[in-house]
C-alpha positions as CSV (number, residue, x, y, z in Angstrom):
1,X,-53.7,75.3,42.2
2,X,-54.5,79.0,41.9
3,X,-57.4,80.3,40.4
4,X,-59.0,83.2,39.5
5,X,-62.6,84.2,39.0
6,X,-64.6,86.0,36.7
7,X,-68.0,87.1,37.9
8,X,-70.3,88.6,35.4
9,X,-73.8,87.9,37.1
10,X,-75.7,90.4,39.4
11,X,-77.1,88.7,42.5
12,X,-80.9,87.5,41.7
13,X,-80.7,88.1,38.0
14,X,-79.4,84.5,37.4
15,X,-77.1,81.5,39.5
16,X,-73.7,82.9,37.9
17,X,-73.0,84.9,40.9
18,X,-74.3,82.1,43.7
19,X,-72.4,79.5,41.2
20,X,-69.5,82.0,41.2
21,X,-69.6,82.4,45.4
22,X,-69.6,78.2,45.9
23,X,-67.0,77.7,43.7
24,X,-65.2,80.3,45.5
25,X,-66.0,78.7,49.2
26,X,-65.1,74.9,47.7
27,X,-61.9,76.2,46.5
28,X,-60.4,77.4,49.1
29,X,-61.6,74.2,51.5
30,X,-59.6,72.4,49.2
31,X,-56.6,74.6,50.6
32,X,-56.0,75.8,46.8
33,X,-55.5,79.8,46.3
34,X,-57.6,82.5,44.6
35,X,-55.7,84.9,43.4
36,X,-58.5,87.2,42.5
37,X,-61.8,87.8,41.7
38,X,-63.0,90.6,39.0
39,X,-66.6,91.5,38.7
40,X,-67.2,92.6,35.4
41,X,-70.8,93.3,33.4
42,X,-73.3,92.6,35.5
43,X,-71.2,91.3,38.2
44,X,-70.3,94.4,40.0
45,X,-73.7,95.3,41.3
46,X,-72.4,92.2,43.8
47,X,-69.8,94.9,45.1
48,X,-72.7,97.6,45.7
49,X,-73.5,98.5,49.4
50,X,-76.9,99.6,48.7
51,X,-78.6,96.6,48.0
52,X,-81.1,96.0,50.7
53,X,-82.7,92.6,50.6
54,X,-85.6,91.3,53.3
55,X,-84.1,89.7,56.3
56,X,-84.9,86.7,56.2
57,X,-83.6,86.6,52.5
58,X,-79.6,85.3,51.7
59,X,-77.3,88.4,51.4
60,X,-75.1,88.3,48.9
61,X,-73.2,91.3,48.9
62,X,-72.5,90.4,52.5
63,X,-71.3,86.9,51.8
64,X,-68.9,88.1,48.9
65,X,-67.4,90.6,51.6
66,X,-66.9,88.1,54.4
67,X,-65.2,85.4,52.3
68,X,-63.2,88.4,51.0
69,X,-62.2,89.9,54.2
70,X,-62.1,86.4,56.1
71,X,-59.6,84.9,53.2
72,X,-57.5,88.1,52.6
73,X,-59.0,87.8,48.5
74,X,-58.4,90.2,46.2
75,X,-61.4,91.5,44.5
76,X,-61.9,94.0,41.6
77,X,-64.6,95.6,40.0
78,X,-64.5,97.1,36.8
79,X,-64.1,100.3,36.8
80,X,-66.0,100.8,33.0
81,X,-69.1,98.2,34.1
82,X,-68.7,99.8,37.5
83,X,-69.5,103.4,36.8
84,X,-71.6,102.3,33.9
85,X,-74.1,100.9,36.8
86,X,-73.8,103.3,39.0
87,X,-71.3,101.5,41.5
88,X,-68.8,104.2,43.2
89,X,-65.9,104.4,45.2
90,X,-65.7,107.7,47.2
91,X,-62.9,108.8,44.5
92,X,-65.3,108.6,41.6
93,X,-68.2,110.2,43.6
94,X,-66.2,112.9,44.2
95,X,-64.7,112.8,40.5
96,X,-68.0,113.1,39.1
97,X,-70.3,115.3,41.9
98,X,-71.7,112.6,42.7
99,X,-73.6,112.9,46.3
100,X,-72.3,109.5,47.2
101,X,-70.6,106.3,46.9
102,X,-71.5,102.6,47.0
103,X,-68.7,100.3,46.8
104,X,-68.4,98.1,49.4
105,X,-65.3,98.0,51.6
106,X,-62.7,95.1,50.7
107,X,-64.2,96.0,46.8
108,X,-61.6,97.9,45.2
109,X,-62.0,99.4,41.3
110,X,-59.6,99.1,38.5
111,X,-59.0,98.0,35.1
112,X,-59.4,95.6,32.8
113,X,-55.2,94.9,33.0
114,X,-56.1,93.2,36.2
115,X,-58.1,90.5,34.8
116,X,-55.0,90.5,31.9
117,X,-52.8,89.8,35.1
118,X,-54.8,87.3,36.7
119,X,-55.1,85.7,33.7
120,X,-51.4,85.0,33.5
121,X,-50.7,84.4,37.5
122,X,-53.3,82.4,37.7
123,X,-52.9,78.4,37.1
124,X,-57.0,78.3,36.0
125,X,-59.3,81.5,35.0
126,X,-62.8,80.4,35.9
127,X,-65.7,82.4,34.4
128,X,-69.4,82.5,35.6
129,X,-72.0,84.5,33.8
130,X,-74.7,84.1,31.3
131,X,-73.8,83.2,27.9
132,X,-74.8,86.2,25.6
């Protein structure tokens, strides 16, 4: 089965992202296929470099970009949540004078016509997120 994943939960705030991340790791042990994973809303600050958590705390942002790297994933960030947050790919840093960027490699930004396209190549869309 292929899924894809919609993550709309900063690390911390509340479970969605953690939630999002197990669901992520059980699914592919199950040998079935992500085909992406969109961070939208909240959900992009778990694409930001600049989080700096105590040591002996779970990192996040490093465990999204190890599954990501380690299972080939592809994973978008909202471009208009992204810049809205202050996440930025060296593109839109220099786009908007911006003195640096923050998106994490294997991260890349984009539109909402991804999450239109992984809607339809994907056999299940899975969202995580708080219900607003």
């Amino acid at each position: 089965m292929k899924f894809s994943i919609i993550i709309l939960g900063a690390p911390y705030t509340d479970e969605a992202a953690e939630t999002a991340f197990r669901f992520a790791q059980a699914t592919l042990k199950k040998d079935h296929e992500i085909y992406r994973l969109f961070f939208y809303h909240d959900g992009v600050h778990n694409a930001s470099s600049l989080m700096t958590l105590p040591q002996d705390e779970v990192q996040p942002t490093s465990r999204w970009q190890q599954l990501i790297e380690e299972h080939q994933l592809d994973a978008v960030v909202c471009i208009a949540s992204a810049l809205r947050r202050g996440i930025l790919n060296k593109g839109e840093a220099r786009r908007f004078s911006k003195p640096a960027d923050n998106l994490l490699a294997g991260f890349k930004l984009a539109g909402l016509g991804e999450l239109v396209d992984a809607a339809l190549q994907s056999d299940k869309l899975i969202t995580f997120g708080p219900c607003s």
